[in-house]
C-alpha positions as CSV (number, residue, x, y, z in Angstrom):
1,X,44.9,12.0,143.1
2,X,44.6,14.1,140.4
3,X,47.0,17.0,142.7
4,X,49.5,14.1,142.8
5,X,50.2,13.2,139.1
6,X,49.9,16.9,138.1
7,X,52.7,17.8,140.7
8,X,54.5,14.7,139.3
9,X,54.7,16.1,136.0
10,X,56.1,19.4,136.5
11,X,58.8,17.8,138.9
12,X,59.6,15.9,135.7
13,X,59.5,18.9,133.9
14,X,61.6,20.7,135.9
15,X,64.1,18.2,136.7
16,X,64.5,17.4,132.7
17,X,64.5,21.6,132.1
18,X,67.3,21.7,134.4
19,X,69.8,19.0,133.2
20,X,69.7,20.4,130.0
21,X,71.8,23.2,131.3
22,X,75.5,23.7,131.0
23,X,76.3,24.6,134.5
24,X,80.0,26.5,135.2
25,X,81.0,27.9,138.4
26,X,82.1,31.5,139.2
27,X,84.4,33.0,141.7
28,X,85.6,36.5,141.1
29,X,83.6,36.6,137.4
30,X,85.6,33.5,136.5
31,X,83.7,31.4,134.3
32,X,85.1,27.9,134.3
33,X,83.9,24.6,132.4
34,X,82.3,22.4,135.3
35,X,84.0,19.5,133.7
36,X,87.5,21.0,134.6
37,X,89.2,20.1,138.0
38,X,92.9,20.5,137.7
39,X,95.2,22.7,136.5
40,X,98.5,23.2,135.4
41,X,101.2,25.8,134.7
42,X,104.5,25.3,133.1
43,X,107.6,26.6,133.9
44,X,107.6,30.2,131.8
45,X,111.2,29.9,130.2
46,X,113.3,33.4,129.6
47,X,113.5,34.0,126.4
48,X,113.8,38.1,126.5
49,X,117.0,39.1,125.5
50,X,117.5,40.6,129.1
51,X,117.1,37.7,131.4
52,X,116.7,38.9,134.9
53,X,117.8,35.7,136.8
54,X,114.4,35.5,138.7
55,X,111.8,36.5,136.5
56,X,110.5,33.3,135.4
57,X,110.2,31.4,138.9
58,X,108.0,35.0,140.0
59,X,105.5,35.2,136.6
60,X,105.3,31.2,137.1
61,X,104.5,31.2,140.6
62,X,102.7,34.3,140.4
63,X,100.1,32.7,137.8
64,X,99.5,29.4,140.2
65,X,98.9,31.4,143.0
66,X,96.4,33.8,141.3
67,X,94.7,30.9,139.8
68,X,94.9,29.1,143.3
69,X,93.3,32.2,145.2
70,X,90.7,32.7,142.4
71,X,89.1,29.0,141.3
72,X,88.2,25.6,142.7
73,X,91.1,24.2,140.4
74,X,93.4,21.9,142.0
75,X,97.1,22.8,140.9
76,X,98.8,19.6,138.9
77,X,102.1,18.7,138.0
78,X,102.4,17.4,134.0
79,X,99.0,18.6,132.4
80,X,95.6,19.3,134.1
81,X,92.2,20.0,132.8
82,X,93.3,23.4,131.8
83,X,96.8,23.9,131.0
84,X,99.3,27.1,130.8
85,X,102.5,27.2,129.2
86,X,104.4,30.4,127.7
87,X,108.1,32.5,127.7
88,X,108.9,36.1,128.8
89,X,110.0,37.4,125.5
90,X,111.0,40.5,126.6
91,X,112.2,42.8,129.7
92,X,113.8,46.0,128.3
93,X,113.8,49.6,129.2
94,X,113.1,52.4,126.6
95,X,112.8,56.4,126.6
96,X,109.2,57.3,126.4
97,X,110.0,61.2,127.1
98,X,112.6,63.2,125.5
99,X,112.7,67.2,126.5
100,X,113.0,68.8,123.1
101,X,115.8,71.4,123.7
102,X,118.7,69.1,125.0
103,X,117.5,66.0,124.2
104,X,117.3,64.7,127.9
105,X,115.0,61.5,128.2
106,X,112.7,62.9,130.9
107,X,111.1,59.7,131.1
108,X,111.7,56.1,130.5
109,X,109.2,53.2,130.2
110,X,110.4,49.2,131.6
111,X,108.3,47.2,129.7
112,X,107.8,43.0,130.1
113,X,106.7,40.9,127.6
114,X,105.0,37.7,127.9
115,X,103.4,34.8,125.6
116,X,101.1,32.6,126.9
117,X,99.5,29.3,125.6
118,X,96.3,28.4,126.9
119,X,94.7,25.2,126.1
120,X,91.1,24.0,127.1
121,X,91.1,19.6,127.4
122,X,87.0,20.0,127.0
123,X,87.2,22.6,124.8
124,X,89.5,23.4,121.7
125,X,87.9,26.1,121.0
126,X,88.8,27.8,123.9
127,X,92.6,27.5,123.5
128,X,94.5,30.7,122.6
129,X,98.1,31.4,122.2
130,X,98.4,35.5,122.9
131,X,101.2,37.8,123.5
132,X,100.7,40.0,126.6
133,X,102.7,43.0,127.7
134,X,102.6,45.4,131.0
135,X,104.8,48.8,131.5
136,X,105.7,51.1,133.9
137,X,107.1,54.4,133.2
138,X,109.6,56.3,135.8
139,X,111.7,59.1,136.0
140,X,114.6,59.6,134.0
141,X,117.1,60.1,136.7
142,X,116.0,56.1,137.8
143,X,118.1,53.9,136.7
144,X,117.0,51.0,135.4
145,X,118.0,48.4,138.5
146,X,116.3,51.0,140.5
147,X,112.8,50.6,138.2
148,X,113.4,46.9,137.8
149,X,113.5,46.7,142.2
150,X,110.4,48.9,142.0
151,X,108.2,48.0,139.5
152,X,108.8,43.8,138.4
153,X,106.2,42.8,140.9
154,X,103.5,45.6,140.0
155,X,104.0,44.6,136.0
156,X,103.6,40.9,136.6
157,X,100.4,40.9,138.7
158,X,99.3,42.9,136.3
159,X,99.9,40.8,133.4
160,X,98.8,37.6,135.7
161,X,95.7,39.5,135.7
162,X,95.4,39.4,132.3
163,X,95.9,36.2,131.6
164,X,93.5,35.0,134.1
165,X,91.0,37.5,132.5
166,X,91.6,35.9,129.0
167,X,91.0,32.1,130.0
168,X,88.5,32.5,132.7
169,X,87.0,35.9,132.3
170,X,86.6,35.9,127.9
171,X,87.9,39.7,128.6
């Protein structure tokens, strides 16, 4: 008998310890609220004063799919748990290496620009509003069509990446 109540107790025990916890779940180092469900990512308007016709359908769907691929979140229209919204605010080319003798740019840098607003329903917190920026550089023989064919989908992942890092990883 007394085997019984003393195994009793520390199933209380143990039960009690254990709901005191704040439980998230992680896939890929993601650390996400176990509250959250859905979420949702707004269109990413084109503000840059180069708009490249199909930037902001790629950094928009880029950003759902990562998030898809990488969490249990279930993609909503209007506003989910855990909400994106943001603008490209740039897309421009610049030299990044000029050869001192006859000043040739030797290398040129196409830099995008995002900026991203993040907001956490469980958590204010947690919401953020950051600007984020990826380049590549390339010869200066490329021209910049030629950089922009090569490069657009290499710069967004990467700054998908970090966005994903910022809300789900605290990076």
């Amino acid at each position: 008998m007394k085997h019984i109540i003393n195994f009793g107790i520390l199933l209380t025990a143990g039960i009690l310890q254990f709901s005191c916890f704040t439980v998230k779940y992680s896939t890929s180092g993601a650390s996400i609220p176990v509250e959250a469900k859905t979420v949702s990512v707004q269109f990413f308007e084109n503000q840059a004063p180069i708009v490249e016709p199909t930037l902001a359908l790629k950094v928009t769907n880029a950003l759902k799919d990562y998030i898809q691929s990488n969490t249990k979140l279930i993609l909503v229209n209007g506003t989910g748990d855990l909400d994106f919204e943001g603008a490209i605010t740039g897309f421009s080319e610049s030299a990044s290496g000029i050869s001192s003798g006859d000043l040739v740019v030797q290398q040129k840098r196409f830099t995008i620009a995002i900026k991203v607003r993040y907001t956490n329903s469980f958590d204010k917190e947690k919401d953020w509003e950051s600007s984020f920026s990826r380049f590549q550089d390339y010869g200066g023989a490329t021209s910049f069509q030629q950089a922009q064919a090569s490069y657009t989908e290499d710069i967004v992942e990467l700054l998908v990446e970090d966005i994903f890092n910022k809300a789900f990883v605290n990076w």
